[in-house]
N, C-alpha and C positions, 0 to 999 in steps of 0.2 A: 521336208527336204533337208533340213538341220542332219536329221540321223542318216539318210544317205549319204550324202556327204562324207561325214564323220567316218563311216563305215568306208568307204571309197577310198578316202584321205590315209587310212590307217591299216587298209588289209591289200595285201598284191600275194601272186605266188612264190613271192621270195621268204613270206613268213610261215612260221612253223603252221602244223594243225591248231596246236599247244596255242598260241598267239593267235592265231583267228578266234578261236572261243575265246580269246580273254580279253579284246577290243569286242569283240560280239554282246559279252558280257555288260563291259564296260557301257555299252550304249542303252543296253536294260535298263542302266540305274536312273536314266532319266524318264520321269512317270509319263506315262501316257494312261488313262481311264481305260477299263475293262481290256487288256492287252491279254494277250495267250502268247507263248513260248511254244512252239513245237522245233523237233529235232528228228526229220526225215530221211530215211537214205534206199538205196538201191540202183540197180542197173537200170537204165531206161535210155530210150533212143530218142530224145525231145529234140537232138539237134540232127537228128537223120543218122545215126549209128549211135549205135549203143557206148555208154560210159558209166563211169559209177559216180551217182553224187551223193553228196554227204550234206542237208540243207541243215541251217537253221534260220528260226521264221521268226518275226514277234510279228503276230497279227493283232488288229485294232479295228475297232469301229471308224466308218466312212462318213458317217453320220447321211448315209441314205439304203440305211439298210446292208449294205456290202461291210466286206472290211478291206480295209490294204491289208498285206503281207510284203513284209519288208524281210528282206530274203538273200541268204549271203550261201553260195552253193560253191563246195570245196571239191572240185571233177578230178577224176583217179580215170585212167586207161581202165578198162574191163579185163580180169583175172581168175581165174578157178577158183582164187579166197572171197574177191568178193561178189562172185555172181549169186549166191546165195543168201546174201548179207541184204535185208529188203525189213523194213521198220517204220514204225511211227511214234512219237512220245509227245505227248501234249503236254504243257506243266500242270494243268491244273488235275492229271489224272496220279501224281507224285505227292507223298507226300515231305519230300527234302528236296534240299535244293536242288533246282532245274540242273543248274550247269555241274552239278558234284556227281547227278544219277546219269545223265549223258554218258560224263568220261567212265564210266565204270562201263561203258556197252563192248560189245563187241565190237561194231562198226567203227567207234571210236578208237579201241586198242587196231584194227584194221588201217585207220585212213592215219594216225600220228607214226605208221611206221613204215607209209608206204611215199612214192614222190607225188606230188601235186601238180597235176596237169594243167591245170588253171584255175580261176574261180570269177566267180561270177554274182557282183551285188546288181539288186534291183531293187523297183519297189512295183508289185502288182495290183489288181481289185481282183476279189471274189466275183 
């Protein structure tokens, strides 16, 4: 609950994209055993109309088999530029840094030049 928190306390829609990955980052540095990074996006209708989100995840073991996914989701209105734009990056499928290979994507160059409709932290189980 420590890193939601943290994440809560430190991300709203007044901050850039630029500053949510780098309070996102920033919560990395604190270990958690066998964690994965993933950096998810596309159009999808999870809230009953379609929007485009932009996730990033650090998943962890639950220690009963599951993991949580501590998940911080940057939502864009839906657009011509990015109805297309649909991905997944796991860190451990990279081999440089998670957050350096992210910002070089398209979705990334996408969502730090567009407005932020909201965003959205949680923490889930698998």
């Amino acid at each position: 609950m420590i890193l939601l928190n943290f994440l809560k306390e430190n991300i709203s829609t007044n901050k850039t994209v630029d500053e949510i990955i780098n309070v996102f980052e920033e919560m990395c540095k604190t270990p958690i055993e066998e964690d994965l990074l993933l950096n998810e996006y596309g159009v999808y209708a999870w809230s009953g109309k379609p929007l485009f989100y932009y996730d990033l995840v650090r998943q962890y073991p639950d220690g009963e088999d599951e993991y949580y996914q501590l998940r911080v989701s940057i939502i864009f209105a839906p657009d011509v530029k990015n109805l297309f734009l649909r991905g997944t990056l796991w860190s451990d499928a990279v081999e440089e840094n998670f957050f350096s290979c992210i910002r070089k994507s398209a979705a990334y160059k996408y969502a730090k030049n567009h407005k932020i409709k909201d965003v959205d932290i949680r923490i889930d189980r698998t």
